[in-house]
N, C-alpha and C positions, 0 to 999 in steps of 0.2 A: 190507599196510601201505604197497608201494608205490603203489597204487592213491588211498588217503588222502591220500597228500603230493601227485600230482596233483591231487584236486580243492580241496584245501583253498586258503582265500583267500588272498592274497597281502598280504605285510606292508603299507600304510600308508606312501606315498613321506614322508620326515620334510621337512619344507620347510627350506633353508638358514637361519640366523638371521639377524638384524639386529643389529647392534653399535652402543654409544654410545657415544663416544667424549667424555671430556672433558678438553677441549684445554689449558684455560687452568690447572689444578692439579690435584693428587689431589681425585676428588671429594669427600672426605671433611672437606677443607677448602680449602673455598670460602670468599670474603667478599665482601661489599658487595652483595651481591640478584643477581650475575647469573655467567653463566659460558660461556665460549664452550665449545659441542658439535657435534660432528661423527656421521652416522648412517650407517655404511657397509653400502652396498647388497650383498647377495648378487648374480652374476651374472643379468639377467634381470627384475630388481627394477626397477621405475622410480618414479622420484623422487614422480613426480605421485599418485600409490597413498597415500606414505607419510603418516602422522598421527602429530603428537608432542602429548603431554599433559604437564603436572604436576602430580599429585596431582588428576587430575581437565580441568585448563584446558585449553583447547586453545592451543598454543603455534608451530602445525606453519607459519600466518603468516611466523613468525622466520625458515624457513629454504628452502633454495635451494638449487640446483649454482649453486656461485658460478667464478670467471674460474679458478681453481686445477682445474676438475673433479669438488671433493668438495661433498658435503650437508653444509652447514652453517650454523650459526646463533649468534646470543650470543640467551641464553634471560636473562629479567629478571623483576625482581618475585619472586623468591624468597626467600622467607618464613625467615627465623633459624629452624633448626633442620633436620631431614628434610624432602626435597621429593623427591618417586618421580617421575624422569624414566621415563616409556616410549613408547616406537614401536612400528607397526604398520602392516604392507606385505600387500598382498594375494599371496598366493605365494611368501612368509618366516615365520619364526616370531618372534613378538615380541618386543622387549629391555626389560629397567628397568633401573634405576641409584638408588640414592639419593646425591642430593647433598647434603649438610648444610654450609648459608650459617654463616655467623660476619659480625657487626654489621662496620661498616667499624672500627669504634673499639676491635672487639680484645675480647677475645683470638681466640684460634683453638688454637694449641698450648701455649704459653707459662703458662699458669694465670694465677689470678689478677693483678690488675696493682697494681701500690702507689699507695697515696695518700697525699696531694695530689697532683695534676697542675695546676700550675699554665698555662692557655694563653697564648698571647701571638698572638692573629688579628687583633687590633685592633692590635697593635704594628706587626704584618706588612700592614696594609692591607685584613684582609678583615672586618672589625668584627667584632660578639660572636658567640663562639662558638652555636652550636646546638641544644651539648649538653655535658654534662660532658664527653665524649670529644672536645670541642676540632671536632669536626667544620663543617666548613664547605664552602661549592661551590668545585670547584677553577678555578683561573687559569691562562688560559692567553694567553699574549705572544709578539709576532713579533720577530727578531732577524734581522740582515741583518752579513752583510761587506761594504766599498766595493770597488770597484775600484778610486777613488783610491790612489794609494802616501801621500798625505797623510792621509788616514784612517786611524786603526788600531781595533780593538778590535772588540767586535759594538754595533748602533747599534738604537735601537728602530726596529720595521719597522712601520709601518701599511698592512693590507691594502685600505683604503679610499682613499688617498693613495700607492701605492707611489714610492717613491722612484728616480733613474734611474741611481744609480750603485750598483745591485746586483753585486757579483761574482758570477762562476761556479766552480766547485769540482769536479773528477773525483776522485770515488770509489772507494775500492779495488778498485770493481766495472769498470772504465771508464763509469760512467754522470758525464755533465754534468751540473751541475744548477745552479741558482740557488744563491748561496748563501744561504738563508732557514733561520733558525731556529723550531721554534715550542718553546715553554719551555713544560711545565703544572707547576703546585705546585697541592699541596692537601695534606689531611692524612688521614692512614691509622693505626691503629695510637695513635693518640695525637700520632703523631710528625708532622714536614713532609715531604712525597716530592716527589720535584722531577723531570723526566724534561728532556730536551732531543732533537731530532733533525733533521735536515735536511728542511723540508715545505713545501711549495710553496701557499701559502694558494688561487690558482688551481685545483688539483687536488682529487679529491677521497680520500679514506684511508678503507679498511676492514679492519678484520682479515685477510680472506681476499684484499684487493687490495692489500697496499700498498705506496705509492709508492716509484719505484726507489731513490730517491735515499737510502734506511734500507739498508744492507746486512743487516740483520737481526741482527746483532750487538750485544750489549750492555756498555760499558764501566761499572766500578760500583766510585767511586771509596765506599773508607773510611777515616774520621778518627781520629788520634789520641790520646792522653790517655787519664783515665780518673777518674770522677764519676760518684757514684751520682746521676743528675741529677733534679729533680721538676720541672723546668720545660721547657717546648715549646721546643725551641730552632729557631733557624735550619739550613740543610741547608748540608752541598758545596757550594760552585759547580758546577754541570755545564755551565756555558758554556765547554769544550777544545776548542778550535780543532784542535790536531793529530789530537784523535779526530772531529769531528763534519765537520771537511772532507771528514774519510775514509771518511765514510757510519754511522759507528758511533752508535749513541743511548747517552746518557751518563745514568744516572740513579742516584739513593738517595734514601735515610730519613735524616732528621736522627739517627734512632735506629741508623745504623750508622756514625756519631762516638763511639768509645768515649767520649770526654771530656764526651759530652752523655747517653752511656746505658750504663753498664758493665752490664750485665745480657746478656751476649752472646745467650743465647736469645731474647730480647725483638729483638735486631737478627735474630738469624735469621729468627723470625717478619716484620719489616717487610720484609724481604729477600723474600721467601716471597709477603707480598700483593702487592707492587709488581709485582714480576715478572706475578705473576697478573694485573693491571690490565694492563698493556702487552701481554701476550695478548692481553687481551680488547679493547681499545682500538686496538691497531699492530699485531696478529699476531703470527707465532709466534715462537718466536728462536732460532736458529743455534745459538749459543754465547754465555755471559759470563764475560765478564773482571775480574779484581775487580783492584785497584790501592790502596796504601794503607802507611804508615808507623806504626809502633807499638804503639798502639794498636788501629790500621787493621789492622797485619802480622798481630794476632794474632785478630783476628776473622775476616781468610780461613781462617786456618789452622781458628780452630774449626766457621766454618758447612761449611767443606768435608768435612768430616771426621764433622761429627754429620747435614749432612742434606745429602747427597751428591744434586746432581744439580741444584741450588739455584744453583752455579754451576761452571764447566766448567775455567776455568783462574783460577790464581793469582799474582801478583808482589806478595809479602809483602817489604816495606821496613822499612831498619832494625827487623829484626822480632823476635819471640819466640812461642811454640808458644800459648802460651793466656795467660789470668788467675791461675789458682790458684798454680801452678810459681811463675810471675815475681814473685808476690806474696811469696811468701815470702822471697825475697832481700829484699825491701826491709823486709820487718820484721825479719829476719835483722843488715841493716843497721844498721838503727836500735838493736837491743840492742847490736852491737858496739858503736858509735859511745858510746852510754851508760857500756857500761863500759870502753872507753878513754878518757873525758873528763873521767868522774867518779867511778868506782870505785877503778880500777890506773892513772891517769896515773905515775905515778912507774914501775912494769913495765916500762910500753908508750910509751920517749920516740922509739926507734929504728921512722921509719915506715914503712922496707918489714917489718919484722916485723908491723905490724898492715895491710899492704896484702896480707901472704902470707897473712894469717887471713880476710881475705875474700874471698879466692882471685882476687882481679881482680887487674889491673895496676898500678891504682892506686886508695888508697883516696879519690881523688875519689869515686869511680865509688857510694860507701857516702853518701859526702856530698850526694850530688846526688839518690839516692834519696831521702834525707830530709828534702830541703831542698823536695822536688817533689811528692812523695807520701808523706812522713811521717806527716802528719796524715788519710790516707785511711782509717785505720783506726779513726780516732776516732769514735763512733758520733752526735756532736753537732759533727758540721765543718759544717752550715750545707743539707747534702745539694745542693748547687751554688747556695746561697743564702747567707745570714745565720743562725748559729747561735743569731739573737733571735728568728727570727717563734717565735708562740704555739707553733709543730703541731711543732716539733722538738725529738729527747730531748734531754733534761736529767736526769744522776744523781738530783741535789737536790730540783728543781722541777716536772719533768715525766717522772715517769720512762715514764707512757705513752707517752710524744712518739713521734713519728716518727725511727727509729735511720738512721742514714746510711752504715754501710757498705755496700761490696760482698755479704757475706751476708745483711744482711736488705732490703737491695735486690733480690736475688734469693730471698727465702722460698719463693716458689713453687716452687723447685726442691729447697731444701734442708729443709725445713719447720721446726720448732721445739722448743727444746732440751727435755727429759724434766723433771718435776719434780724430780727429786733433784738436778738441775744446776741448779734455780735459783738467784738471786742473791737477796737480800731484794729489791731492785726490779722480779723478774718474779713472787714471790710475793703482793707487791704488787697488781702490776698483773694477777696471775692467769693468765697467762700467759708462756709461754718464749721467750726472743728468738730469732733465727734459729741453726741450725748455723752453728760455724766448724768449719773443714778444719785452720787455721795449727795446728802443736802442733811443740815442737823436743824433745821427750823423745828423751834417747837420744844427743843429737848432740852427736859431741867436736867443736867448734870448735877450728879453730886444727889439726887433725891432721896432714895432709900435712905443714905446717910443722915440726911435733915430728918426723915420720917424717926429712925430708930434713934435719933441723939447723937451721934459721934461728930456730928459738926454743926457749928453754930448757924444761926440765921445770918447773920453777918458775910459770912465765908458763902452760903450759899448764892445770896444776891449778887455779890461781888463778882463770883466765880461768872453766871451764868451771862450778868453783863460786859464784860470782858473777855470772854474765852474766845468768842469770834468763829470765822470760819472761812472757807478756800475759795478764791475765785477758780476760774476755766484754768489757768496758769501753775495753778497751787499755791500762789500769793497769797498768804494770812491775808484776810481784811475783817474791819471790825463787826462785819452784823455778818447773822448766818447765812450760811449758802440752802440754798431752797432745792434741788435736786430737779432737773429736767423734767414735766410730767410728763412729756411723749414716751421717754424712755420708760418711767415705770413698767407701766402696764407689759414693752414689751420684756422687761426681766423677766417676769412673772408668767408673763405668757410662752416665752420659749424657754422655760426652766434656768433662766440665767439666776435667779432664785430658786431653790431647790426646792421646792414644796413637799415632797416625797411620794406625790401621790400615784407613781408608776414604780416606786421602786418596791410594794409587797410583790412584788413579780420576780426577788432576788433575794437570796439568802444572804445575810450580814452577817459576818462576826469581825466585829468592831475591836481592834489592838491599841488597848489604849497603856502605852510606858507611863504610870503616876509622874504626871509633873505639873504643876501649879505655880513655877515661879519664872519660865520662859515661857513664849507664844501656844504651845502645843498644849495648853489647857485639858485639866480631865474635862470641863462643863463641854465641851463643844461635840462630844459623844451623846449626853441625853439631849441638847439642842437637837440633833437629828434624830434623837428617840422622841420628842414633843412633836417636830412636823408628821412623823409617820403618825403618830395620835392621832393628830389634828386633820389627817388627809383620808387616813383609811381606817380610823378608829380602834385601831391598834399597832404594836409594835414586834409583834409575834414571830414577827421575819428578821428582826436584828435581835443581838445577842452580844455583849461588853463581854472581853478578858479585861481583867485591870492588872499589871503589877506592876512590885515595886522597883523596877528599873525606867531611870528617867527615859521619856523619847520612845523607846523600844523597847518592847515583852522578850522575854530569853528566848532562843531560839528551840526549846522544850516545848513554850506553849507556842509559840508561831506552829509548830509540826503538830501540835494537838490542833490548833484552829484548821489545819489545811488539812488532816485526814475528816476532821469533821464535816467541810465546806462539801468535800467531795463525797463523801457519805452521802450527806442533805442531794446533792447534786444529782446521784447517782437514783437515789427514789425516785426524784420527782422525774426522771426521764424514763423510767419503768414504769411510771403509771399511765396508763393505756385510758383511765377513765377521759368523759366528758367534761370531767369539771375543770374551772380556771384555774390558770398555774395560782394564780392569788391562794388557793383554797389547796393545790398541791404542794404547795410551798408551806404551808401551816400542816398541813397533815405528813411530811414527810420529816422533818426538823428530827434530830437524832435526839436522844435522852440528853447524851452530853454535852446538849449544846445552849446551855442555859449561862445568865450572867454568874460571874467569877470573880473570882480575885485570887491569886497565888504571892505568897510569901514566902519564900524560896523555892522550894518545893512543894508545898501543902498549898493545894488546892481549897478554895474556900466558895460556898454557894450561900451562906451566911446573908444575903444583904444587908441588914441593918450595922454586922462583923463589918462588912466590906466597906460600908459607908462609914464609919468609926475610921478603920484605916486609910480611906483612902476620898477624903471629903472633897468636892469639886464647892466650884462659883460662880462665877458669872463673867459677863464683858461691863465697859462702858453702858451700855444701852440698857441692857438689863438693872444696872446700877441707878440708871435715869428713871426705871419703871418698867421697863420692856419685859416680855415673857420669854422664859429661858428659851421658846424657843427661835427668838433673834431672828425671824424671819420678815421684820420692817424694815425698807430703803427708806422711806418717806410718811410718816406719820400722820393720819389727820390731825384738825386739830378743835381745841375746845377752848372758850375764854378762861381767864385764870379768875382764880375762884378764892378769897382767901380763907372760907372755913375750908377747903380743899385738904388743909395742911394743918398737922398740929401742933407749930409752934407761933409765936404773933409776930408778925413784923410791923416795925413802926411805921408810922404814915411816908416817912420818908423812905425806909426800903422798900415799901410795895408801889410806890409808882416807880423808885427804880427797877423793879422786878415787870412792871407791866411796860416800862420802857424798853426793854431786854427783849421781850415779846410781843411787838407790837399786830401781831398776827395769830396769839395763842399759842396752849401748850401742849403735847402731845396727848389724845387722850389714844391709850392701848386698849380700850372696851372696843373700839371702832375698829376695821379691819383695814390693813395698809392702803395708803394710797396708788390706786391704779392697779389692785391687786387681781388676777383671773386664774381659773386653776388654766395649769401646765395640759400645753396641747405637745405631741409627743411626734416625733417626726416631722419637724421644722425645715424646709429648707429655705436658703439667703442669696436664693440663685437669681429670683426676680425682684430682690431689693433690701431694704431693712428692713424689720421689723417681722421677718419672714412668713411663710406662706405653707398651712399643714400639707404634707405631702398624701395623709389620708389612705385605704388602704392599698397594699402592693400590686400591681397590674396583674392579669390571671388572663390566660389565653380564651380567646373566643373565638366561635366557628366561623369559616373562612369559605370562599367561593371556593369550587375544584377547579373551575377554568384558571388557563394559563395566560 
């Protein structure tokens, strides 16, 4: 036998592989025809060997050792749908990839898109759209700072004509440069994307070379409000001086303005392609920073959270955790307000008793929800138009029309209510309108109140059997709305609830302007310090400024948060170790960047100080019982109990109170109904409810035959 093993042949050296690397997104979603790739060589491999096809083409032209050392290339002409990237090195074993392209116009993850889209390219200068998806060639414009002190502002720069009083601008790199801007807009997504960066029209930019004067950083500012919108709107400004001096490229989608696109999935996705373009266009990028009040606050929080990696750090202003949560306060709002104005006025004359039932400071704060966003629930608000044109619902007249809230703005996520839930006007139309989430079954308003004294038994029974709640329409009717249970689960499951528990993967620093008597509440900053508790058993990775300017921190500490972010930013991308960003993210967080509060000038780390000056509260729910940190759509629920509570009510109010409840009352011990943690890279391309996309496609060895 030993003899055998002697002569027998010897195994077949396996040749090392070839790897394809693709740079500019998962390649699984790609858009617009092209995608920057990289083809890393085994030891011994040389470049000149290699051959790249797609599906056949030969593509191997595109690429190169380019000034960085690596093979690589932007591969174009890629066909919507699978396209089999492979390579083939003589003395390597071969690699493929499928990349599958998605239209520049969308979708990609998001699922279907709603219509109308109305464009506005001709409004904006670039005549008639293309294509229904609004598509057109993008624009790109030069901008210049003077060195004049009597100039201010940025100035059109013409590269044919330059002008002599160009400033110069050092970078956070120490690189000099001209100060020249070049600005592109075009539209992606549906939407307008806008980028700006420091570029020297003299020079020339490549993905793999570019120009010093980009530090490679991306700042990505987001807007606030919120409108289910059907028309192309205009973008951000990304013309910031404080960032673009500093080398950083400033860009977004009109579609991450909540108030132009509440469909937050829909901004992630634009967020997602842009990004992908500026790979493929300017290279690769460092890090991004997202920046943004409100509206803005709550779209970092959610693309961070559902498609982590999308962007690196966060400074969420005057902010809030998601959509769904804060939505409910404001319908919340609006029943109280109803039935203190026109049900129990005579009850309710005494008005911190009804400022104590909405659990804020002041019932401004109920006022101003409804006064701003009352009517966003109305399925015939105009959907950021005119509730005349022909295409929008109407009860009466069109009941097909086009519905305008946030749920059937987003259907693709939520899909469409069951026949036995229809109304006569989806039987009608044959058809179920979208899931809602909103339901208040269960909830004692006014509790805490009852609990601590400040209102009577009286006022509470009353209150809770008359307040009511919203049908499919947003018709007040008199018993509660019970909230979709299909829908729950999937809020929960595709972060449409923010749970936090992907977001220790991003540095926080939280801008909260002190205000407690409009919408923009201090409490809705630790609401989002309670789910990070509650997910990842600390808060380590956010960080509160408070001060005392309503809405918005002075633009002193906004520049103290953003040299910090990028501090924090800059470690964690220097650390070379094994461990998880979770744990890079905790070990790199700069000294300064702990909670605050500043009173003009004087910075304060004081908390107990901080919380004297600057006391937060709560919402509606929280008022009801709920835990600050407000992350219940749907509450289980428990029989009413009447040692539960310690005040008596007579025979006759607690059967009116178990009247009011005929299904029980929230217990908050229990955990929401339909609740799962957040699975993170969602796509709604194969339906509602969507489907995890799971990890990024990675090249595998391929046959050498042809």
């Amino acid at each position: 036998m030993a003899a055998l093993a002697v002569l027998a042949p010897a195994p077949a050296a396996t040749s090392a592989p070839l790897e394809i690397k693709v740079l500019s997104n998962r390649a699984d979603l790609i858009s617009g025809g092209d995608a920057l790739v990289e083809i890393a060589l085994p030891p011994g491999v040389l470049s000149a060997n290699v051959r790249v096809d797609v599906d056949g083409r030969d593509v191997t032209s595109a690429f190169a050792v380019r000034p960085n050392g690596r093979f690589m290339g932007l591969v174009e002409g890629l066909a919507v749908g699978d396209n089999v990237v492979s390579a083939r090195a003589k003395g390597a074993a071969a690699a493929k990839i499928t990349i599958t392209n998605h239209p520049n116009g969308g979708p990609v993850f998001a699922g279907p898109q709603v219509q109308p889209w109305i464009c506005n390219t001709v409004a904006n200068g670039f005549g008639p759209p293309q294509d229904a998806q609004c598509n057109v060639p993008p624009k790109y414009e030069f901008f210049y700072r003077s060195a004049s002190p009597l100039s201010t502002g940025f100035m059109p720069y013409n590269p044919a004509s330059p002008p002599a009083d160009v400033a110069t601008t050092t970078t956070d790199q120490g690189v000099v440069a001209p100060y020249i801007v070049r600005r592109e807009t075009g539209v992606m997504d549906r939407g307008w994307y806008t980028a700006a960066v420091l570029f020297n029209p003299s020079e020339p930019w490549a993905p793999w070379a570019p120009q010093r004067g980009w530090n490679g950083k991306i700042v990505w500012p987001f807007g606030g409000s919120s409108t289910a919108d059907h028309y192309q709107r205009s973008p951000t400004d990304v013309l910031n001086d404080a960032h673009l001096s500093r080398g950083f490229m400033v860009a977004t989608n009109s579609l991450n303005t909540h108030g132009q696109n509440n469909n937050d999935v829909v901004s992630h996705e634009a967020v997602m392609m842009l990004k992908e373009r500026i790979i493929e266009r300017y290279g690769e990028v460092r890090y991004v920073i997202g920046e943004g009040c409100s509206g803005g606050s709550l779209l970092q929080h959610m693309l961070a959270n559902a498609y982590p990696g999308l962007i690196d750090g966060i400074q969420p202003a005057c902010s809030y955790a998601d959509s769904r949560t804060t939505a409910n306060d404001v319908r919340d709002c609006v029943l109280l307000l109803r039935y203190f104005t026109d049900t129990s006025p005579a009850l309710w004359q005494v008005e911190a008793q009804r400022s104590a039932v909405t659990g804020h400071e002041s019932l401004s704060v109920c006022v101003a929800w409804q006064t701003l966003f009352g009517k966003n629930a109305n399925p015939d608000n105009g959907c950021g138009g005119s509730s005349s044109e022909p295409w929008v619902y109407n009860a009466e007249t069109n009941p097909g029309g086009e519905r305008c809230t946030q749920a059937d703005y987003q259907v693709a996520v939520w899909g469409r209510r069951d026949p036995e839930q229809w109304t006569p006007n989806e039987r009608e139309i044959q058809r179920g309108f979208a899931r809602e989430t909103f339901g208040n079954e269960g909830i004692q308003y006014g509790l805490m109140a009852l609990q601590s004294g400040l209102i009577l038994s009286e006022q509470f029974v009353d209150l809770n059997e008359k307040v009511g709640g919203r049908d499919i329409d947003n018709n007040w009717i008199p018993q509660r709305s019970s909230g979709d249970l299909i829908a729950q689960p999937i809020a929960y499951r595709t972060g449409r609830v923010n749970d936090g528990r992907w977001l220790d993967r991003v540095p926080i620093i939280d801008l909260r302007g002190h205000d407690n008597e409009e919408i923009h509440t201090d409490y809705n900053s630790y609401a989002m310090r309670q789910r990070l508790v509650r997910a990842n058993g600390h808060a380590n990775n956010q960080v509160i400024f408070t001060a005392n300017t309503p809405l918005v921190v002075p633009p002193s500490v906004s520049a103290e948060a953003f040299t910090l972010i990028d501090q924090w930013l800059a470690g964690i991308e220097a650390d070379t170790s094994v461990d998880p960003l979770e744990t890079k993210v905790v070990r790199h967080k700069p000294a300064g960047a702990v909670d605050s509060c500043y009173v003009g000038v004087e910075k304060i780390t004081d908390q107990a100080k901080c919380r004297a000056l600057f006391p937060y509260f709560g919402n509606v729910r929280i008022a009801a019982g709920g835990p600050l940190s407000s992350h219940y759509l749907k509450c289980p629920l428990k029989p009413l109990t009447r040692t539960d509570y310690p005040v008596t009510f007579t025979d006759e109010q607690w059967a009116r109170l178990k009247a009011a409840f005929p299904t029980g009352v929230c217990d908050w011990n229990a955990p929401p109904v339909g609740e799962e943690p957040s699975i993170p890279w969602m796509t709604f391309k194969d339906g509602p409810g969507g489907r995890p996309l799971g990890a990024p496609p990675a090249s595998t060895s391929a046959s050498t035959k042809k």
